[in-house]
N, C-alpha and C positions, 0 to 999 in steps of 0.2 A: 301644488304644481299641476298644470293644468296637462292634458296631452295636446301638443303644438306639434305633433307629428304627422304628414300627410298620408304616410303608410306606415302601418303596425304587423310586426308577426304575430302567430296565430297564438304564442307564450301572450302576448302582450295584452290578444283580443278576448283568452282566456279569463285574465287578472280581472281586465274591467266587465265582463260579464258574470266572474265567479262561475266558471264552470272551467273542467279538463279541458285541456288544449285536444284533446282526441276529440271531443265535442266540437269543437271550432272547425276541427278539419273534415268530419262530418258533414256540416253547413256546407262548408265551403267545395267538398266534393259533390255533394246532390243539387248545387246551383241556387241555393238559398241565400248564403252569401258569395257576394262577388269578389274578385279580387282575381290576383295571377300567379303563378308558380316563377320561381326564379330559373333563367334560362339554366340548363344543363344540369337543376336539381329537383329534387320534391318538395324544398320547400315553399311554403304560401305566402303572400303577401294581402295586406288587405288594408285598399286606401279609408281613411277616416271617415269622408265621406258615405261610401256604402256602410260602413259599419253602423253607423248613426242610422242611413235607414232602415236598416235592420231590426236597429234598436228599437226603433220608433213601430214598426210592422207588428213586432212581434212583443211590446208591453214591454219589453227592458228595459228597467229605470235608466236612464242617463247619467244618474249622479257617477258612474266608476267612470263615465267617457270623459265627464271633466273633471276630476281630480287626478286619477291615476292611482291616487295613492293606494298602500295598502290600510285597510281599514279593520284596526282595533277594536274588540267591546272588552272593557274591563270590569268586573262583575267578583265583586266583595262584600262581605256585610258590612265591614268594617270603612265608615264614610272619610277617615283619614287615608287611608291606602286607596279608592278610587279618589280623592282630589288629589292625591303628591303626584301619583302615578299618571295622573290624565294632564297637570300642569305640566309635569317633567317631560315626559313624549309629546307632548304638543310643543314645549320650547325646545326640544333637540331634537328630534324627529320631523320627519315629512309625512307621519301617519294621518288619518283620517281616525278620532279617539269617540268613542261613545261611551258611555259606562251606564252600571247599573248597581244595584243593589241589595237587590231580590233575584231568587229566581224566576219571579212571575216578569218582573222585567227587562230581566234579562231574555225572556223569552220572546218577548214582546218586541225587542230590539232586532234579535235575531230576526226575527219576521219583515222589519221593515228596514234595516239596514246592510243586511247579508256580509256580516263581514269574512274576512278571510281568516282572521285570525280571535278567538275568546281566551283570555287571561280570567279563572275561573277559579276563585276561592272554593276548595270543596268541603266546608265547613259550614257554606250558609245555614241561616236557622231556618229558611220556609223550606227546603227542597234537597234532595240527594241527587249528589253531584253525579254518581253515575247513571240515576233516569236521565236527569237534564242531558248528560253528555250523548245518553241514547236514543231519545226525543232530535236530537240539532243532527243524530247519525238516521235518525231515518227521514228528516226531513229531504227532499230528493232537492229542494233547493239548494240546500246546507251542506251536503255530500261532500263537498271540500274544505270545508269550515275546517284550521285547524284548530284544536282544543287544548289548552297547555293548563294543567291544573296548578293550585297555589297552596303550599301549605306549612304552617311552622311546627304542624306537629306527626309529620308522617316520617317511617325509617325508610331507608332505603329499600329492604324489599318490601313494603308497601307502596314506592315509589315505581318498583317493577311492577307491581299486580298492576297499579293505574293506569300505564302502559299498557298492557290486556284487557282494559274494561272498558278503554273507547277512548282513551288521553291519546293525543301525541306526542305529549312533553310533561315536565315537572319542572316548577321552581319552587326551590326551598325558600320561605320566607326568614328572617329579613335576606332581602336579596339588592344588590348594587341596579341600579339603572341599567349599566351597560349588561348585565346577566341578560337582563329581559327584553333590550335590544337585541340580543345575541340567540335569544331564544325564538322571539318573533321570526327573526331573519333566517333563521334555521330550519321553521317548519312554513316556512313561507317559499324557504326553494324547493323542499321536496313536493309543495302545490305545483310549480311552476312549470 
């Protein structure tokens, strides 16, 4: 789904830049980016146009301007659960899916794809999922990245410590399709 919108609010200009909407209104208050306030409120508007050259000024990739979508990295050792999981969301979903493997490529990905959302086996065999998840939290790109850990063999309060250690979320493996939509969509509005 491409964005066919002539103005975007500042949630919107957020998403496709991967940064806080307090960032956007920043831009927009110091005259970096243009746009207009709605009469008789605070809030922003900002036509697509200026956003683009924004984008284009300031080295922001364009790819979130045209898809819109929110954009997935799935990251397992296990090479059956990234392909069910990347087929399944890519035919029922309007996500944007990347996956990976490893943690080195997942790292990797992270770098050039900026997603909003990592489904992250914390089990891989190269890498400990809480560096990794601290590595993507100090990344000052990555700052909104949310992280949702994956696991068939964790308890529940170890599902709370993960929560403490830099997760967003937990899903317990095997998990339904609709769990992980449910999960995405969840820590994708507390981004928003």
């Amino acid at each position: 789904m491409a964005f066919d919108k002539e103005v975007l609010t500042t949630g919107e200009v957020a998403k496709i830049c991967n940064v806080a909407p307090r960032t956007v209104s920043k831009w927009f208050d110091t005259g970096a980016l243009r746009g207009y306030r709605i009469p008789g409120s605070r809030d922003r508007r900002i036509p697509a146009n200026e956003l683009m050259k924004f984008m284009r000024a300031h080295g922001i990739p364009l790819e979130g301007m045209t898809s819109g979508r929110t954009r997935v990295l799935i990251v397992d050792g296990e090479k059956d659960v990234v392909e069910t999981l990347n087929r399944i969301l890519t035919e029922q979903t309007s996500y944007e899916i990347h996956t990976a493997t490893t943690a080195f490529q997942a790292g990797m990905e992270c770098e050039k794809f900026k997603p909003h959302v990592v489904l992250l086996d914390i089990h891989l065999s190269d890498a400990d999922a809480k560096a990794f998840a601290e590595n993507v939290r100090r990344n000052e790109q990555l700052q909104f990245t949310k992280i949702v850990a994956m696991s068939g063999k964790v308890t529940d309060g170890q599902a709370q410590t993960l929560r403490l250690s830099g997760f967003d979320d937990f899903l317990r493996k095997p998990f339904q399709v609709r769990d992980v939509v449910e999960k995405i969509e969840a820590v994708s509005r507390v981004a928003a």
